[in-house]
PyMOL Python script that loads the backbone (N, CA, C, O; Angstrom):
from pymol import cmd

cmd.read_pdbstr("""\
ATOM      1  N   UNK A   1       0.823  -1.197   0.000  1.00  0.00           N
ATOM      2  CA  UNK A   1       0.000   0.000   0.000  1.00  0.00           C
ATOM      3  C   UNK A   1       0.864   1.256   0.000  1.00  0.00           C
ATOM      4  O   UNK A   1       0.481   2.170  -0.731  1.00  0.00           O
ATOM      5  N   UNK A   2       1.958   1.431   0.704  1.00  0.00           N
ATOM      6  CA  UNK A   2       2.713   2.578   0.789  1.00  0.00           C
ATOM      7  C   UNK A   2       3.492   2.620  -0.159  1.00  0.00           C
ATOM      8  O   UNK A   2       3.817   3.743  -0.544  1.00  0.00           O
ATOM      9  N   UNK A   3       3.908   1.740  -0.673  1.00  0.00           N
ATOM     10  CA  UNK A   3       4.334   1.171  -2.539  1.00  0.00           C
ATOM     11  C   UNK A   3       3.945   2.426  -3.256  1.00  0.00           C
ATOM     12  O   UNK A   3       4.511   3.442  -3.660  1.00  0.00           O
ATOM     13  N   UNK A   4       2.569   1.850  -3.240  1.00  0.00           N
ATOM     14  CA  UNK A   4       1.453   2.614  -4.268  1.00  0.00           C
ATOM     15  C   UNK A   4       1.390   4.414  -3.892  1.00  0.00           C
ATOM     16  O   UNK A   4       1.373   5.214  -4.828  1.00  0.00           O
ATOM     17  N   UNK A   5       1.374   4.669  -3.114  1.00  0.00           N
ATOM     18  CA  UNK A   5       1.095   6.290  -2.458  1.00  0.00           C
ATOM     19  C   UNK A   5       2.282   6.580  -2.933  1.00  0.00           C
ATOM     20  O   UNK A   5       2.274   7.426  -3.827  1.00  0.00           O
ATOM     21  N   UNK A   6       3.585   6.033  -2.540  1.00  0.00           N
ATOM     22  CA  UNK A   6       4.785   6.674  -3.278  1.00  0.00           C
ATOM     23  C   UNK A   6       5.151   6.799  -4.507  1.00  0.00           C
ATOM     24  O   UNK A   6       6.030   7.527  -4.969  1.00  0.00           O
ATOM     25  N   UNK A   7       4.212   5.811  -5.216  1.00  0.00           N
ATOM     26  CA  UNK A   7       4.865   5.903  -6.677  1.00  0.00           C
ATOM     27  C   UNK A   7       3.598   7.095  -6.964  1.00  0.00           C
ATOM     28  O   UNK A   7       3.895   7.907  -7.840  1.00  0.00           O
ATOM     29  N   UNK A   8       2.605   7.227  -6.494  1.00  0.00           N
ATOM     30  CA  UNK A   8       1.644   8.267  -7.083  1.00  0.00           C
ATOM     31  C   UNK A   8       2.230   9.597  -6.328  1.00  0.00           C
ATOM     32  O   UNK A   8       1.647  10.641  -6.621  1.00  0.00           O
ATOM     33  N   UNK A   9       3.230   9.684  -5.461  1.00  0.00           N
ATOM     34  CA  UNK A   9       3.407  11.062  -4.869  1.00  0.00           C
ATOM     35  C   UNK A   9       4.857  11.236  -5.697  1.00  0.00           C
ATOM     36  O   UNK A   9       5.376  12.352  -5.721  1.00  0.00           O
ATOM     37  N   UNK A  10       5.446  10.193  -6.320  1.00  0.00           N
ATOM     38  CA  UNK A  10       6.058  10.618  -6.839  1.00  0.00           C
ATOM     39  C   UNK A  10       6.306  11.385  -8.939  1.00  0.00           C
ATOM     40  O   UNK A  10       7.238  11.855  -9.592  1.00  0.00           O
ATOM     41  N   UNK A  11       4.899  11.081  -9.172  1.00  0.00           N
ATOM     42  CA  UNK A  11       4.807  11.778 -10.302  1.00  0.00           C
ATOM     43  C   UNK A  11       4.671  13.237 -10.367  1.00  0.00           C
ATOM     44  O   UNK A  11       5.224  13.887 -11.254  1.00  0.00           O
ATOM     45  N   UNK A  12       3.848  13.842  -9.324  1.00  0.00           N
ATOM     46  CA  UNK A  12       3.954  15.121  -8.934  1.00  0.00           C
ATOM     47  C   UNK A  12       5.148  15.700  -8.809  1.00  0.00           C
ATOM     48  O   UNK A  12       5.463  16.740  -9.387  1.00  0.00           O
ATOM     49  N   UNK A  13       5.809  15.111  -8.113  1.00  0.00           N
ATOM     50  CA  UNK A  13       7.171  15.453  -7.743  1.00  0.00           C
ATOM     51  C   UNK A  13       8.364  15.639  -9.233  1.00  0.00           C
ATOM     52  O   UNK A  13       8.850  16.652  -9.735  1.00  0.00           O
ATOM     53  N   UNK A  14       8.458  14.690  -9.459  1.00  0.00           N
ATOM     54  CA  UNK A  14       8.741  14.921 -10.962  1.00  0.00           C
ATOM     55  C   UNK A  14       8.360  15.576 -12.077  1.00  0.00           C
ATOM     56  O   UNK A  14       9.217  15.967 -12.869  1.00  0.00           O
ATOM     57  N   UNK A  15       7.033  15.785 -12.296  1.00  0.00           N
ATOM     58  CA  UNK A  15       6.464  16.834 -13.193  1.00  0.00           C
ATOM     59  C   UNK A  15       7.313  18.175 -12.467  1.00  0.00           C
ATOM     60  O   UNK A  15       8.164  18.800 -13.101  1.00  0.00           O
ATOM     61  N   UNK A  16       6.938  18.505 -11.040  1.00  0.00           N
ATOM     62  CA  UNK A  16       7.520  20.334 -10.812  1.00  0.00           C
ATOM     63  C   UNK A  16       9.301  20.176 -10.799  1.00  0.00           C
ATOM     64  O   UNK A  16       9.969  21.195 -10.621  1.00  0.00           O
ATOM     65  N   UNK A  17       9.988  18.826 -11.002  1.00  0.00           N
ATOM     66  CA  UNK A  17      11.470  18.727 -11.276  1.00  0.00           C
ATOM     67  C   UNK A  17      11.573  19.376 -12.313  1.00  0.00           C
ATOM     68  O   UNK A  17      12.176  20.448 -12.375  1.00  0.00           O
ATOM     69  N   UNK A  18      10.942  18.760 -13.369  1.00  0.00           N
ATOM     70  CA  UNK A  18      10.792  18.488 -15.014  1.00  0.00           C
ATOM     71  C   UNK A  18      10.558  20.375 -15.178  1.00  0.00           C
ATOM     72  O   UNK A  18      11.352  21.068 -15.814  1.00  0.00           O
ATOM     73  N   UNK A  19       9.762  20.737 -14.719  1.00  0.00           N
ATOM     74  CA  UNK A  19       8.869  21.813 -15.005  1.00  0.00           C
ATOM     75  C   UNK A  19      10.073  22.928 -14.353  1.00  0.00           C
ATOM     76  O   UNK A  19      10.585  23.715 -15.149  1.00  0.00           O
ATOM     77  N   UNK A  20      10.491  22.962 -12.913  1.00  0.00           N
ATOM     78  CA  UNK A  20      11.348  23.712 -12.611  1.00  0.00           C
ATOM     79  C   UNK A  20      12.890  23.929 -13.877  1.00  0.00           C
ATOM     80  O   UNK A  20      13.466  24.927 -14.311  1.00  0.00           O
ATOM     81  N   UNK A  21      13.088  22.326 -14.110  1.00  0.00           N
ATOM     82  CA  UNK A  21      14.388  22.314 -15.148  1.00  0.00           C
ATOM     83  C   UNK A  21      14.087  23.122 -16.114  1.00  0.00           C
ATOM     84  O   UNK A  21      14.996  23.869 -16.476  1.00  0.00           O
ATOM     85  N   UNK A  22      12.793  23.225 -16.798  1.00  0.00           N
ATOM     86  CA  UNK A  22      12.859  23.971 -17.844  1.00  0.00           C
ATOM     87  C   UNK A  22      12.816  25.326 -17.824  1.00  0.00           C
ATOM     88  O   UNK A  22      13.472  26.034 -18.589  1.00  0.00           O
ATOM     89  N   UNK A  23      11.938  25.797 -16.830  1.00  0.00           N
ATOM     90  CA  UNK A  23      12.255  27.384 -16.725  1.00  0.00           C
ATOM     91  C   UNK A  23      13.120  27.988 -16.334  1.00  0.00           C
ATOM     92  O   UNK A  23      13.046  29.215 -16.276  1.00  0.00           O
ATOM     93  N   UNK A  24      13.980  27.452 -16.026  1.00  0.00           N
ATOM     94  CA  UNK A  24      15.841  27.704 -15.408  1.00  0.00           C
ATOM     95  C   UNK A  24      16.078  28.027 -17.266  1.00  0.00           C
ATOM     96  O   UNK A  24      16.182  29.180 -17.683  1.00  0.00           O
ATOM     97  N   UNK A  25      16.127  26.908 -18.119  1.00  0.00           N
ATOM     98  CA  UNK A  25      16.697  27.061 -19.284  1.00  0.00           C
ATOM     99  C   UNK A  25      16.476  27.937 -20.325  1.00  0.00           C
ATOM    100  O   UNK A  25      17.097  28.137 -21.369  1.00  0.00           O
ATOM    101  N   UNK A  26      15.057  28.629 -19.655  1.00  0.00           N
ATOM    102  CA  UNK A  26      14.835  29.336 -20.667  1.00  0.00           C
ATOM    103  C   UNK A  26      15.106  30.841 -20.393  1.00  0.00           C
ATOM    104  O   UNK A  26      15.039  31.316 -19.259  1.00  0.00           O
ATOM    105  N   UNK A  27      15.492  31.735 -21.768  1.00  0.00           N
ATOM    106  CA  UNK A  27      15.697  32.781 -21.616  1.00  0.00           C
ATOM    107  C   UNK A  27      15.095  33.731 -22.054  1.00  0.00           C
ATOM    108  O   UNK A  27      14.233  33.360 -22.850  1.00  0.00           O
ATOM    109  N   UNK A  28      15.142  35.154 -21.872  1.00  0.00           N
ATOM    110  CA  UNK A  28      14.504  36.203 -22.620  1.00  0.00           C
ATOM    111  C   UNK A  28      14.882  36.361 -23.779  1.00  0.00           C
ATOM    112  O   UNK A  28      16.049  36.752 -23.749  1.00  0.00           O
ATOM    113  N   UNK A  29      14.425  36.241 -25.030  1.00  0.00           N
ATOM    114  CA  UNK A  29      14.880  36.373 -26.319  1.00  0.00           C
ATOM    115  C   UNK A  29      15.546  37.721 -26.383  1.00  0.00           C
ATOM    116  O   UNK A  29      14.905  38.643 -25.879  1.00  0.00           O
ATOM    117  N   UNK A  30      16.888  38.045 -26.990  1.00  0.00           N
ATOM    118  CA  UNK A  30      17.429  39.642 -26.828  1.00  0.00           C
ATOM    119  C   UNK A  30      16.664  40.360 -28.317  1.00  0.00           C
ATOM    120  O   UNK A  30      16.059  39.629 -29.101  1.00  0.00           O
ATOM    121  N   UNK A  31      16.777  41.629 -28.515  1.00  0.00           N
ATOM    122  CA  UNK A  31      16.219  42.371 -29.433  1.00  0.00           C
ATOM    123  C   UNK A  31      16.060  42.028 -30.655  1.00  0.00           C
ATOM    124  O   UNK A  31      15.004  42.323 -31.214  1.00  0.00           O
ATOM    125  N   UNK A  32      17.195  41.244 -31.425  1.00  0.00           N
ATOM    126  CA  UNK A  32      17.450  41.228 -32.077  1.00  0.00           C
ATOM    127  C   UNK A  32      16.684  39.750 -32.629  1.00  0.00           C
ATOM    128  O   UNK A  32      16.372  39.546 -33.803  1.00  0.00           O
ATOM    129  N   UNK A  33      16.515  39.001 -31.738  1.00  0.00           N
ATOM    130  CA  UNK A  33      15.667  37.545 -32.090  1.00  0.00           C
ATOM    131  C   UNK A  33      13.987  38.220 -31.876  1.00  0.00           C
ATOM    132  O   UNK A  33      12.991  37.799 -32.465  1.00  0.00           O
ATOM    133  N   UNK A  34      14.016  39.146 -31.062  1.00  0.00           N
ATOM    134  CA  UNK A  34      12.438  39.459 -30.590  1.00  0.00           C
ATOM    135  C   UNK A  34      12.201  40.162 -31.774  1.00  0.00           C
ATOM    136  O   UNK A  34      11.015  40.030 -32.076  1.00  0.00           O
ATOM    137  N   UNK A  35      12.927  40.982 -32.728  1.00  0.00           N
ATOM    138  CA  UNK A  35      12.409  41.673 -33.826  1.00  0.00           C
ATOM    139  C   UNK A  35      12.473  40.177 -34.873  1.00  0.00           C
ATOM    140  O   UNK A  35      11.468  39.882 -35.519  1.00  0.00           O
ATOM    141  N   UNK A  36      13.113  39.736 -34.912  1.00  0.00           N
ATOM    142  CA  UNK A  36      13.200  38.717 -35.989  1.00  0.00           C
ATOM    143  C   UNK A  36      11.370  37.923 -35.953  1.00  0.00           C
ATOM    144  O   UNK A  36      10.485  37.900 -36.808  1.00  0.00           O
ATOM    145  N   UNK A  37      11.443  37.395 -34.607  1.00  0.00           N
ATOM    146  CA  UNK A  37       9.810  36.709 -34.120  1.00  0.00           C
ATOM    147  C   UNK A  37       9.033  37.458 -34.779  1.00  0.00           C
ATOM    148  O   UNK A  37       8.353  36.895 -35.636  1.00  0.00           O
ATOM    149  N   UNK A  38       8.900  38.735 -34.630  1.00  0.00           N
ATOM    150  CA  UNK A  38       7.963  39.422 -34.483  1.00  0.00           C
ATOM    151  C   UNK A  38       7.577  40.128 -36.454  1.00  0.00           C
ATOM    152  O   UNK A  38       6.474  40.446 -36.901  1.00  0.00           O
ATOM    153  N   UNK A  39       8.826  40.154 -37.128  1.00  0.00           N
ATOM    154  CA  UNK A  39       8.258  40.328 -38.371  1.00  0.00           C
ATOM    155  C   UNK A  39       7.944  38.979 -38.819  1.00  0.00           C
ATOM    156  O   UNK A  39       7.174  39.175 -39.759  1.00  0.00           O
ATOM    157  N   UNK A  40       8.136  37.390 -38.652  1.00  0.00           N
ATOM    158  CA  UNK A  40       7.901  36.099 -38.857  1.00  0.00           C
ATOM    159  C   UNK A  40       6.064  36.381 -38.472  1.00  0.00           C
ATOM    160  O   UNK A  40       5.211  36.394 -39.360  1.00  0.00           O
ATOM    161  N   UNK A  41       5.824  36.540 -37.322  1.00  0.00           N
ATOM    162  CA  UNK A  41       4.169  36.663 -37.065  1.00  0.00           C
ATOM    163  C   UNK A  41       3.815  38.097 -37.910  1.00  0.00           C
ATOM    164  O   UNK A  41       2.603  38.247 -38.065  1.00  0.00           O
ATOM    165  N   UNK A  42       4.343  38.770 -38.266  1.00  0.00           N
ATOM    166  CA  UNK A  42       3.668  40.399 -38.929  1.00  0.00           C
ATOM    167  C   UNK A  42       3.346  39.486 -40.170  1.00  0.00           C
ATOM    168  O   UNK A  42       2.279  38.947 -40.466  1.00  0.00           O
ATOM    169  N   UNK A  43       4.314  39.465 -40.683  1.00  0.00           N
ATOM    170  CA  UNK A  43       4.437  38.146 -42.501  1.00  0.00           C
ATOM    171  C   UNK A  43       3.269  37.448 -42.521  1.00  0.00           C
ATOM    172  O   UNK A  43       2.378  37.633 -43.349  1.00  0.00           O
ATOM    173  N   UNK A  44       3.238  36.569 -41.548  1.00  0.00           N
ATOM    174  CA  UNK A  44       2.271  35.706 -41.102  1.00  0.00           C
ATOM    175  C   UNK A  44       0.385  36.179 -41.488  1.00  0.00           C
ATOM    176  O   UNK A  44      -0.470  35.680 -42.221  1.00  0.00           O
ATOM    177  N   UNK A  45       0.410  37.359 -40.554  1.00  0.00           N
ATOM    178  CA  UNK A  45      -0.790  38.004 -40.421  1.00  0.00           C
ATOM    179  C   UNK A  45      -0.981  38.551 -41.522  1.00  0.00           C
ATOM    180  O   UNK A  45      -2.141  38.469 -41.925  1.00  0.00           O
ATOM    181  N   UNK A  46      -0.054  39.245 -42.357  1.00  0.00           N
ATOM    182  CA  UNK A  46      -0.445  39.363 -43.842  1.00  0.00           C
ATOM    183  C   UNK A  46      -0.761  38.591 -44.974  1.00  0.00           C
ATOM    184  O   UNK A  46      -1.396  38.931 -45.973  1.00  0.00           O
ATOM    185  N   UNK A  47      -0.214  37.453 -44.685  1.00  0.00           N
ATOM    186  CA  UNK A  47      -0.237  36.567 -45.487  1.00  0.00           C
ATOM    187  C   UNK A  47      -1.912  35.319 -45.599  1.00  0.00           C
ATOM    188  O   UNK A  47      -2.465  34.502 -46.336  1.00  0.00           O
ATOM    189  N   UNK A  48      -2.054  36.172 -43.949  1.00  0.00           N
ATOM    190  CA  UNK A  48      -3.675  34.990 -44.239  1.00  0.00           C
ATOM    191  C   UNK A  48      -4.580  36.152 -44.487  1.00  0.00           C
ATOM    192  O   UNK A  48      -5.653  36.020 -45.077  1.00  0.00           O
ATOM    193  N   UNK A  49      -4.084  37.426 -43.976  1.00  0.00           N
ATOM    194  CA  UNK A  49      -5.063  38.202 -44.705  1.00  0.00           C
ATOM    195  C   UNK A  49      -5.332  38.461 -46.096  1.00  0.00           C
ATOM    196  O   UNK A  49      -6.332  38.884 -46.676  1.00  0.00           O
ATOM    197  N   UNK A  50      -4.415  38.172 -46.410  1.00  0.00           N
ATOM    198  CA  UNK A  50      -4.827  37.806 -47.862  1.00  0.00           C
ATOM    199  C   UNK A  50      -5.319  36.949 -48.501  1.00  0.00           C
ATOM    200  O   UNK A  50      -6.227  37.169 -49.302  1.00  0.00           O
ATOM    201  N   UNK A  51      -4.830  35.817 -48.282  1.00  0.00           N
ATOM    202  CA  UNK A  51      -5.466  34.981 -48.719  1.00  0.00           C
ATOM    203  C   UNK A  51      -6.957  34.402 -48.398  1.00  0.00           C
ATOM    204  O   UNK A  51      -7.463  33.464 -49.014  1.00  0.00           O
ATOM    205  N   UNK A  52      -7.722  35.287 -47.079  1.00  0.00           N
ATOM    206  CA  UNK A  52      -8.651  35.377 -46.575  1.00  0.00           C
ATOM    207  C   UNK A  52      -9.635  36.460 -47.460  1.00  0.00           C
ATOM    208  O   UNK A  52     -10.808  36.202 -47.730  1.00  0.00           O
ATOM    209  N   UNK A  53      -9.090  37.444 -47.772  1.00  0.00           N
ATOM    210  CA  UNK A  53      -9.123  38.559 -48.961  1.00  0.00           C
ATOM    211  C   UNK A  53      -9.949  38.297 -50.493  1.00  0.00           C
ATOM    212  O   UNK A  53     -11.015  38.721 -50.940  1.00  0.00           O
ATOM    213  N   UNK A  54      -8.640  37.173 -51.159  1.00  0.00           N
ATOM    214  CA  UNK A  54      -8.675  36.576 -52.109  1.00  0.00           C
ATOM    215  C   UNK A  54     -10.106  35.686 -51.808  1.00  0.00           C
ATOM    216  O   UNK A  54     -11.156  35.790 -52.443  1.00  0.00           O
ATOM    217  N   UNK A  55      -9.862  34.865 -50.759  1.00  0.00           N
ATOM    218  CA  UNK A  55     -11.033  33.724 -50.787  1.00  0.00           C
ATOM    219  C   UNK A  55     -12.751  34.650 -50.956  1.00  0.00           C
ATOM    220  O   UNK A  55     -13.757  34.384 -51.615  1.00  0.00           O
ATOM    221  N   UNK A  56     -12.403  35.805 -49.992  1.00  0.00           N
ATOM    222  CA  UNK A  56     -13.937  36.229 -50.113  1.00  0.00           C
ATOM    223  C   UNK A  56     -14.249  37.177 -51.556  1.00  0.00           C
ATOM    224  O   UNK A  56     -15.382  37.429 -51.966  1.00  0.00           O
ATOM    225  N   UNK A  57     -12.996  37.617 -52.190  1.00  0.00           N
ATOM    226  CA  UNK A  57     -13.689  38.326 -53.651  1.00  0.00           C
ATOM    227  C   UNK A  57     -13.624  36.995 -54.114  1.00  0.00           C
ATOM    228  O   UNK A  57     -14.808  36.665 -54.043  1.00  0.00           O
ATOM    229  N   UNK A  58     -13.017  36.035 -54.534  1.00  0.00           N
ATOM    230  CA  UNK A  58     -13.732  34.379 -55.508  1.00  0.00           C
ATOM    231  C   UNK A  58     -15.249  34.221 -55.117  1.00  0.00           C
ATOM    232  O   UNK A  58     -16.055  34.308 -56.043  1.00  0.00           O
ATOM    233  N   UNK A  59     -15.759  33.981 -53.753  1.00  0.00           N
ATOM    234  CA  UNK A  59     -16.583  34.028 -53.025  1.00  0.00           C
ATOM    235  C   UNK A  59     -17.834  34.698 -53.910  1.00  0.00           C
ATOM    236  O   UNK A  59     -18.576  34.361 -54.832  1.00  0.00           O
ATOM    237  N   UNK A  60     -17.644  35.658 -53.202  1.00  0.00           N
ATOM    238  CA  UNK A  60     -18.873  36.540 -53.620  1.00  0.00           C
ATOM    239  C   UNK A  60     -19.697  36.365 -55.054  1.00  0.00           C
ATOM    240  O   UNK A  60     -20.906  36.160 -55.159  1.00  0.00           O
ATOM    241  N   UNK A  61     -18.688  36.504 -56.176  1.00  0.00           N
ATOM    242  CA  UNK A  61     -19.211  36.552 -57.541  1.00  0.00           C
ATOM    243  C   UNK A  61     -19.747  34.906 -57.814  1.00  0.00           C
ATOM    244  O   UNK A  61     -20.826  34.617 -58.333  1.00  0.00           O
ATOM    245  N   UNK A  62     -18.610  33.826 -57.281  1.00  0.00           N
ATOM    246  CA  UNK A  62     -19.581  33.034 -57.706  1.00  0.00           C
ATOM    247  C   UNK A  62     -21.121  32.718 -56.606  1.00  0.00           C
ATOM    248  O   UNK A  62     -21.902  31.823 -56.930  1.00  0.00           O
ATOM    249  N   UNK A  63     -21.293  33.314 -55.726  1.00  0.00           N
ATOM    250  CA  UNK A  63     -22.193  32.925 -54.817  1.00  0.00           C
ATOM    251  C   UNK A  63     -23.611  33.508 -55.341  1.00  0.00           C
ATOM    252  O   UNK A  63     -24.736  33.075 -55.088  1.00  0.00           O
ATOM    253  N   UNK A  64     -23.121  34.956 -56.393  1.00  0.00           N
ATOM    254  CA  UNK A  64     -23.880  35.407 -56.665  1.00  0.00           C
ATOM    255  C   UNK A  64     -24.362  34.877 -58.087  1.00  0.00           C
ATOM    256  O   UNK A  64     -25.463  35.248 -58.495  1.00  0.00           O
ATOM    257  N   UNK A  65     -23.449  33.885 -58.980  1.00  0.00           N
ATOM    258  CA  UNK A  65     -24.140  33.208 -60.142  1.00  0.00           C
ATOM    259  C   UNK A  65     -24.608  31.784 -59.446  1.00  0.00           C
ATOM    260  O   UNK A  65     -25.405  31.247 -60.216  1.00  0.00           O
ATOM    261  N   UNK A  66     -24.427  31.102 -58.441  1.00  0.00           N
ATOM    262  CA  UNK A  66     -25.144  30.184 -58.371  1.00  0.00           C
ATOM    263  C   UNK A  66     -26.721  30.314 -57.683  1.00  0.00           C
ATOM    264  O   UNK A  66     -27.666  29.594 -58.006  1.00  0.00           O
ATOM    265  N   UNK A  67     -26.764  31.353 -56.713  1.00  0.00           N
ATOM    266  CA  UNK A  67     -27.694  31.752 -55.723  1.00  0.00           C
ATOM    267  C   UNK A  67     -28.822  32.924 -56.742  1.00  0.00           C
ATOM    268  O   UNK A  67     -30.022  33.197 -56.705  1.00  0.00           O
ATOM    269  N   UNK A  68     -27.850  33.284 -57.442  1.00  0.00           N
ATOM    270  CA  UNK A  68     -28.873  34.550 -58.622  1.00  0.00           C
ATOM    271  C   UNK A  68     -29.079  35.678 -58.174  1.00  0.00           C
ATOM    272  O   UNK A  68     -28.213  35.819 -57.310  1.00  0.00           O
ATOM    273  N   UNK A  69     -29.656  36.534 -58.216  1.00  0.00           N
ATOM    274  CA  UNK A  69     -29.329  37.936 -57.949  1.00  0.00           C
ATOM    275  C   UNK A  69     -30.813  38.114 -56.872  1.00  0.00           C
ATOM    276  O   UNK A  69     -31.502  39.134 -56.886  1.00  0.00           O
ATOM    277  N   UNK A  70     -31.099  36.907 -55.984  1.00  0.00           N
ATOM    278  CA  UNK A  70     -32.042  36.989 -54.919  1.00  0.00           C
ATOM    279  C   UNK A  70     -31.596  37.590 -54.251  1.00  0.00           C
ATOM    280  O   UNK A  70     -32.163  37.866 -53.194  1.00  0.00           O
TER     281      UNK A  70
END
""", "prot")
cmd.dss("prot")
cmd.show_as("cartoon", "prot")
cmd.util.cbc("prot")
cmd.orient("prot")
Protein backbone atom coordinates (compact mmCIF):
# COMPACT_ATOMS: atom_id res chain seq x y z
CA UNK A 1 0.00 0.00 0.00
CA UNK A 2 2.71 2.58 0.79
CA UNK A 3 4.33 1.17 -2.54
CA UNK A 4 1.45 2.61 -4.27
CA UNK A 5 1.10 6.29 -2.46
CA UNK A 6 4.78 6.67 -3.28
CA UNK A 7 4.86 5.90 -6.68
CA UNK A 8 1.64 8.27 -7.08
CA UNK A 9 3.41 11.06 -4.87
CA UNK A 10 6.06 10.62 -6.84
CA UNK A 11 4.81 11.78 -10.30
CA UNK A 12 3.95 15.12 -8.93
CA UNK A 13 7.17 15.45 -7.74
CA UNK A 14 8.74 14.92 -10.96
CA UNK A 15 6.46 16.83 -13.19
CA UNK A 16 7.52 20.33 -10.81
CA UNK A 17 11.47 18.73 -11.28
CA UNK A 18 10.79 18.49 -15.01
CA UNK A 19 8.87 21.81 -15.00
CA UNK A 20 11.35 23.71 -12.61
CA UNK A 21 14.39 22.31 -15.15
CA UNK A 22 12.86 23.97 -17.84
CA UNK A 23 12.26 27.38 -16.72
CA UNK A 24 15.84 27.70 -15.41
CA UNK A 25 16.70 27.06 -19.28
CA UNK A 26 14.83 29.34 -20.67
CA UNK A 27 15.70 32.78 -21.62
CA UNK A 28 14.50 36.20 -22.62
CA UNK A 29 14.88 36.37 -26.32
CA UNK A 30 17.43 39.64 -26.83
CA UNK A 31 16.22 42.37 -29.43
CA UNK A 32 17.45 41.23 -32.08
CA UNK A 33 15.67 37.54 -32.09
CA UNK A 34 12.44 39.46 -30.59
CA UNK A 35 12.41 41.67 -33.83
CA UNK A 36 13.20 38.72 -35.99
CA UNK A 37 9.81 36.71 -34.12
CA UNK A 38 7.96 39.42 -34.48
CA UNK A 39 8.26 40.33 -38.37
CA UNK A 40 7.90 36.10 -38.86
CA UNK A 41 4.17 36.66 -37.07
CA UNK A 42 3.67 40.40 -38.93
CA UNK A 43 4.44 38.15 -42.50
CA UNK A 44 2.27 35.71 -41.10
CA UNK A 45 -0.79 38.00 -40.42
CA UNK A 46 -0.44 39.36 -43.84
CA UNK A 47 -0.24 36.57 -45.49
CA UNK A 48 -3.67 34.99 -44.24
CA UNK A 49 -5.06 38.20 -44.70
CA UNK A 50 -4.83 37.81 -47.86
CA UNK A 51 -5.47 34.98 -48.72
CA UNK A 52 -8.65 35.38 -46.58
CA UNK A 53 -9.12 38.56 -48.96
CA UNK A 54 -8.68 36.58 -52.11
CA UNK A 55 -11.03 33.72 -50.79
CA UNK A 56 -13.94 36.23 -50.11
CA UNK A 57 -13.69 38.33 -53.65
CA UNK A 58 -13.73 34.38 -55.51
CA UNK A 59 -16.58 34.03 -53.03
CA UNK A 60 -18.87 36.54 -53.62
CA UNK A 61 -19.21 36.55 -57.54
CA UNK A 62 -19.58 33.03 -57.71
CA UNK A 63 -22.19 32.92 -54.82
CA UNK A 64 -23.88 35.41 -56.66
CA UNK A 65 -24.14 33.21 -60.14
CA UNK A 66 -25.14 30.18 -58.37
CA UNK A 67 -27.69 31.75 -55.72
CA UNK A 68 -28.87 34.55 -58.62
CA UNK A 69 -29.33 37.94 -57.95
CA UNK A 70 -32.04 36.99 -54.92
Amino acid sequence: MSETVQQLAEIPRQFIKDGTLFINRCTKPDKREFLKISQAVGIGFVVMGVIGFVVKLIHIPVNNILVGGA
